[in-house]
C-alpha positions in Angstrom: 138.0 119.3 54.8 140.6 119.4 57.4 138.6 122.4 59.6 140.1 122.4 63.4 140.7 118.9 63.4 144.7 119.8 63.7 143.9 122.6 66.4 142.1 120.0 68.6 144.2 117.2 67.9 147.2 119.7 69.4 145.4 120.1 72.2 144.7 116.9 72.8 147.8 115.9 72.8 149.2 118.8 75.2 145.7 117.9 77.1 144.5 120.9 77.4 141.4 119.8 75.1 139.5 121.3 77.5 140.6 125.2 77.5 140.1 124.4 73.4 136.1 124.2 74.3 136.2 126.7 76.9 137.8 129.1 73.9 135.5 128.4 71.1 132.8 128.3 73.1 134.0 132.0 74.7 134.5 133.2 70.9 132.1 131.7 69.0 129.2 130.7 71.7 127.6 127.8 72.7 126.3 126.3 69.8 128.8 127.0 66.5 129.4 125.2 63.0 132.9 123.4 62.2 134.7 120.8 60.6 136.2 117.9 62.4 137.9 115.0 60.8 136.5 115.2 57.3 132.9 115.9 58.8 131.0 118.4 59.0 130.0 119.1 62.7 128.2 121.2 65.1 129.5 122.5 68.3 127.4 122.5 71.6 128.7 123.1 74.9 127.6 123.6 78.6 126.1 121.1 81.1 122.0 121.6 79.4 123.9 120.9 75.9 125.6 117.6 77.2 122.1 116.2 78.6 120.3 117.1 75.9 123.0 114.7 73.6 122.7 111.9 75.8 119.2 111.9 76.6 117.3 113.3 74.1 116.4 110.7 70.8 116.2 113.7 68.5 120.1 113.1 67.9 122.2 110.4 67.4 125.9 110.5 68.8 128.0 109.5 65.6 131.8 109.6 65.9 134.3 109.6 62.7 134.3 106.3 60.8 138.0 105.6 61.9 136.7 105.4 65.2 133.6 103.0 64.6 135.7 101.0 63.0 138.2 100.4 65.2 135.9 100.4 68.3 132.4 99.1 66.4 129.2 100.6 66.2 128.1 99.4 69.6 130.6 101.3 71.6 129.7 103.8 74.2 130.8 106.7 71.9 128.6 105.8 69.0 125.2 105.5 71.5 122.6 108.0 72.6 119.2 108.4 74.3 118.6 105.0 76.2 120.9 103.2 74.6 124.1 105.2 76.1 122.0 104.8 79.4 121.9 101.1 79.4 125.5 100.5 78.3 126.9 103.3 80.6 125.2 102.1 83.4 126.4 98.5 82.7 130.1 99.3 82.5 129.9 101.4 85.5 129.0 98.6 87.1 132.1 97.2 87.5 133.9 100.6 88.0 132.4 101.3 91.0 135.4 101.9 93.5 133.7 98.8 95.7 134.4 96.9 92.8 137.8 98.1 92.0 139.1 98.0 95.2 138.5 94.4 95.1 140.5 93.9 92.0 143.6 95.0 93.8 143.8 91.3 94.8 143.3 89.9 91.4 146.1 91.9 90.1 148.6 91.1 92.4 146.6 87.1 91.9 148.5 87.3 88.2 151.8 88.1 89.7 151.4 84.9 92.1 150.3 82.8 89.7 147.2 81.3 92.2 145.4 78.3 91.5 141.9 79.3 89.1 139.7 81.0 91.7 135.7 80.1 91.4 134.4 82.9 88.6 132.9 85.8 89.9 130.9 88.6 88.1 133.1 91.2 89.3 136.2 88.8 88.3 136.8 91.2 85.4 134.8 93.7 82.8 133.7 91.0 80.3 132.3 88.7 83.6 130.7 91.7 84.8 129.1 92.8 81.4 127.8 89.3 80.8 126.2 89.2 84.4 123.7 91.7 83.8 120.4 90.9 83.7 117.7 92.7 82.0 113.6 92.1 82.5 112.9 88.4 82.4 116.6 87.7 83.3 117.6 88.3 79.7 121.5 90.0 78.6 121.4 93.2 79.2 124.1 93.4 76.5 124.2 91.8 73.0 127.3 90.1 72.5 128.6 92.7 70.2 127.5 95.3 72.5 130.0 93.7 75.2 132.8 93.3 72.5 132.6 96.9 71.4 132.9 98.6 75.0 135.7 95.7 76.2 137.6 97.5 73.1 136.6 100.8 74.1 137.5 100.4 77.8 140.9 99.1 76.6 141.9 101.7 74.5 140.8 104.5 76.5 143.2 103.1 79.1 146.3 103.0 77.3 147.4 106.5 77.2 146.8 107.1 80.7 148.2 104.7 83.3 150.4 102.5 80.9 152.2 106.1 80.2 152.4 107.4 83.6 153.8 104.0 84.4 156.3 104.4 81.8 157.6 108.2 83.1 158.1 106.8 86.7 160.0 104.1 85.8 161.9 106.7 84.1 162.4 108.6 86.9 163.3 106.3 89.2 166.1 104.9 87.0 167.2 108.3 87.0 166.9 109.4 90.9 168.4 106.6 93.1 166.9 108.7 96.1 163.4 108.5 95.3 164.2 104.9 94.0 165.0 104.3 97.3 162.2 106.0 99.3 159.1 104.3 96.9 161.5 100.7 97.4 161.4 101.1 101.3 158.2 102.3 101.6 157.0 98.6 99.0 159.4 96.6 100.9 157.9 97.3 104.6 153.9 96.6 103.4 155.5 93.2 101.7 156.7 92.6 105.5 153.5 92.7 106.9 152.1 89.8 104.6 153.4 86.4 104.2 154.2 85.3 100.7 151.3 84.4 99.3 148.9 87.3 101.1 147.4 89.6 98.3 147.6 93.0 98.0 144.6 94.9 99.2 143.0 98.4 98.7 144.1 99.0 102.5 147.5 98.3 101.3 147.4 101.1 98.3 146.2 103.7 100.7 149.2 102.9 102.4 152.0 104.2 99.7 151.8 107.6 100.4 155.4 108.6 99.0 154.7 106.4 95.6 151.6 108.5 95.4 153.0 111.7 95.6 155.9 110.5 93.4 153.0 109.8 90.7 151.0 113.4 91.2 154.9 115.3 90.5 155.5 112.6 87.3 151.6 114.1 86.1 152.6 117.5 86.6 156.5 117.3 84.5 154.6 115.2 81.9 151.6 117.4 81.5 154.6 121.2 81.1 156.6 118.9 79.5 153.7 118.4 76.5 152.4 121.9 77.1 156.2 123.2 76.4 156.3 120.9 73.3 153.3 122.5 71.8 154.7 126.6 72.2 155.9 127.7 69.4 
């Protein structure tokens, strides 16, 4: 019942998920048998395997029920074949770095508190999703379709910049140097705008300490896991 769900679940959490693959795949090939969450499962790995699940109809991607059921049915995960091609292709839409780079300004937009700006479908992820056309300008998406992946999108961003956020601010309570450095180094872009001048992509590219401050927190987080999972 319980299988390697524990063994993968450890790695996950260490992220080193991948050198889990990498192993069973080394030790038991590329195509095995296990048990993951309560299902049974089969294992295939390598870049043929992975377009073969996506593309072919002869499978159908099916995650554990806990997922589904947080997420829905209509979420990236839970789609194959044509179906994962038409959803991917519509959230990638809007992560297209064009498209992100443009949303620096938004962001900064809901520290300012600006005036409702016109609607744009690249305003945010739902707009976007809801922009796309199909053949005979119908929804690309059905409605559950776009509330499924909105979820999806969400959650798969929590554990990733929400906690590296959370370890810097750590750090720089507890360094008053580096405080200092990734301070200076806001405080003279904010002096080349005037108050109510966004934030731009050109401006990002431009925090080259706060960068390098966020590559060193990666590194300490990711030992600092990898040291909690020794035994």
């Amino acid at each position: 019942m319980i299988g390697q769900s524990l063994s993968l679940l450890r790695a996950m959490k260490a992220n080193t998920a991948e050198k889990w693959i990498e192993e069973r795949a080394s030790k038991y090939g590329p195509i095995s048998k296990l048990t993951l969450f309560g299902l049974p499962t089969v294992f295939i790995h390598g870049q043929a395997a992975n377009k073969f699940m996506f593309t072919s109809d002869t499978l159908n991607n099916q995650q554990p029920q806990s997922i589904s059921t947080l997420l829905g049915k209509r979420n990236l995960l839970e789609l194959s074949g044509e179906d994962h091609k038409r959803v991917r292709g519509a959230i990638m839409t809007f992560l297209k770095p064009e498209v992100l780079k443009q949303y620096v300004g938004k962001m900064d937009g809901e520290r300012l508190a600006l005036e409702k700006q016109p609607v744009s479908p690249n305003q945010d992820l739902i707009t976007s999703l809801l922009s796309i056309r199909g053949e005979d300008n119908a929804s690309l998406l059905s409605e559950k379709e776009i509330v499924d992946n909105v979820m999806l999108v969400m959650t798969a961003g929590h554990d990733t910049s929400s906690v590296l956020i959370t370890f810097i601010v750590q750090l720089l309570g507890n360094n008053p140097n580096v405080y200092a450095i990734v301070t200076s180094e806001h405080e003279e872009i904010a002096k080349s705008k005037t108050s109510r001048e966004l934030l731009t992509w050109e401006d990002l590219t431009k925090m080259k300490y706060t960068w390098r401050v966020a590559l060193k927190i990666l590194r300490i987080s990711l030992l600092y896991l990898v040291a909690l999972e020794r035994p």
